[in-house]
N, C-alpha and C positions, 0 to 999 in steps of 0.2 A: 683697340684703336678704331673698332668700327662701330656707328650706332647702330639703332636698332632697326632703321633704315639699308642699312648692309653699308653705307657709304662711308669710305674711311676718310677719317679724322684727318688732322693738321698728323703729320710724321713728330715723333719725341727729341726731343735733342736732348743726345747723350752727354753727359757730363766729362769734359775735356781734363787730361789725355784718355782718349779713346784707341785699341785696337778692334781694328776687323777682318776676320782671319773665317776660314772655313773646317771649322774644329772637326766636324763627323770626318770630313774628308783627309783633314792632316790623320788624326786617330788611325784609320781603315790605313793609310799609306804608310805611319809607323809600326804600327801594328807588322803589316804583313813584312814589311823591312827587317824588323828581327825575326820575325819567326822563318822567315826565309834565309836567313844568316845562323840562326838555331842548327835549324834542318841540314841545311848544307851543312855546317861543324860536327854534327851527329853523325852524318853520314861517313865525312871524312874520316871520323875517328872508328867508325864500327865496319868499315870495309877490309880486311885482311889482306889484299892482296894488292893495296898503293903504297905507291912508295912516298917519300918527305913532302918532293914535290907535287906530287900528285894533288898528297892531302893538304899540301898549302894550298894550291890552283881552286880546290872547292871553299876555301876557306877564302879566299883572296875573292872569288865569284861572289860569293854572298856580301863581303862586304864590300864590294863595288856595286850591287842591285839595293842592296841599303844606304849605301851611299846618292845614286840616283831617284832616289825616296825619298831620303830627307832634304833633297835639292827641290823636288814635286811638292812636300809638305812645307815648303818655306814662304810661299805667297803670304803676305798681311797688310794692309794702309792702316796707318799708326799717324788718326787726328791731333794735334796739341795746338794751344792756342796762338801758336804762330803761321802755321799749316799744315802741309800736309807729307809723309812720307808713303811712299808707294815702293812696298817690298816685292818683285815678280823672281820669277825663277833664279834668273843667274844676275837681276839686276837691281839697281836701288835708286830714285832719285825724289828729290827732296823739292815740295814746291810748297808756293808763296799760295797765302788763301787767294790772293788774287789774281793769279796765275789760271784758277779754276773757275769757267766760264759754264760748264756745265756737268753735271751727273748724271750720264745713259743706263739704262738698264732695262732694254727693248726687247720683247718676247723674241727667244731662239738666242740671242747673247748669250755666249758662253760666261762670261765675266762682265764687271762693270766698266764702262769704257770712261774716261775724263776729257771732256771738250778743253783745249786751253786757250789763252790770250794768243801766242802765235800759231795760233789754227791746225795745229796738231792734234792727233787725239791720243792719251795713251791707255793701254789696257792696264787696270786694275784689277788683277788676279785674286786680290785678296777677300774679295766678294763674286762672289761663284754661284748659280744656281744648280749647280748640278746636282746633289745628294739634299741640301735644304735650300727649296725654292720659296719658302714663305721667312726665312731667316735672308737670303738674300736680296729681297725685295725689301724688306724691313732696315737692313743695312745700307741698302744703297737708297733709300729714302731719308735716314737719317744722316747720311753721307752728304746728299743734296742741301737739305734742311742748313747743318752744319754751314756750308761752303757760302749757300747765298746769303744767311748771316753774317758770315765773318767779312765775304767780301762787301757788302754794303755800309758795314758799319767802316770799313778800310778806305773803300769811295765817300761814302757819307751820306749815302742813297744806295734804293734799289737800284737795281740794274735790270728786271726785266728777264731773267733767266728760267728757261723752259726745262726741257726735259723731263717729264715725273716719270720716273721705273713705273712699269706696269706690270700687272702679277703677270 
């Protein structure tokens, strides 16, 4: 995306339906979810001196911190060409391309934030920089990309919309 300038390009626009999700980071959270459910069931079983309940309570442990894992690994915004879903931890809501006034993704942001039409903003988790900082600026640039297209051609004009992620 960059010339030989160093300056980057127009952002790509991904071919609709698109998900964007933080893979290293779901991987590392399921990852350690079973193996931490493993360990705890191993234990249970190779301790001699617990009783049923005992070895259920470690067994019941691991799969409640596996449980709160794949709740952590569940962040995604899932583009299609009507708009947009925005998947966060415990929540889910469904917006209109037009609804999406802007695409944040400001140095120190945890996640990508969405500016909307009734002046709210909400976090999208589903773009992260934490573990891949050059996949989530790439994301939430074509995230952008995405949004002012769809909603211009939905007005039938631009609309003048800022924001660019900065690495």
């Amino acid at each position: 995306m960059s010339d030989k300038t160093g300056h980057l390009g127009p952002p790509a626009r991904p071919a609709l339906p698109v998900t964007f999700r933080p893979a290293r980071t779901r991987a590392v959270l399921l990852t350690a979810g079973v193996t931490i459910l493993a360990v705890l069931a191993v234990i249970a079983v190779l301790l001699p001196n617990l009783s049923a309940g005992e070895r259920t309570s470690f067994v019941f442990t691991g799969a409640l911190l596996l449980g709160v894992l794949v709740l952590l690994s569940r962040p995604k915004v899932v583009a299609d060409e009507s708009g947009v879903t925005v998947v966060n931890i415990a929540t889910s809501r469904r917006l209109e391309w037009a609804e999406i006034v802007r695409v944040n993704l400001r140095p120190g942001d945890p996640w990508v934030f969405l500016d909307l039409t009734d002046g709210t903003s909400l976090p999208a988790l589903g773009i992260q920089p934490g573990i891949a900082k050059q996949r989530a600026v790439s994301d939430a640039r074509a995230l952008r990309a995405l949004a002012e297209e769809r909603a211009g051609r939905e007005s039938g004009g631009g609309t003048g919309r800022g924001g660019t992620p900065t690495d």
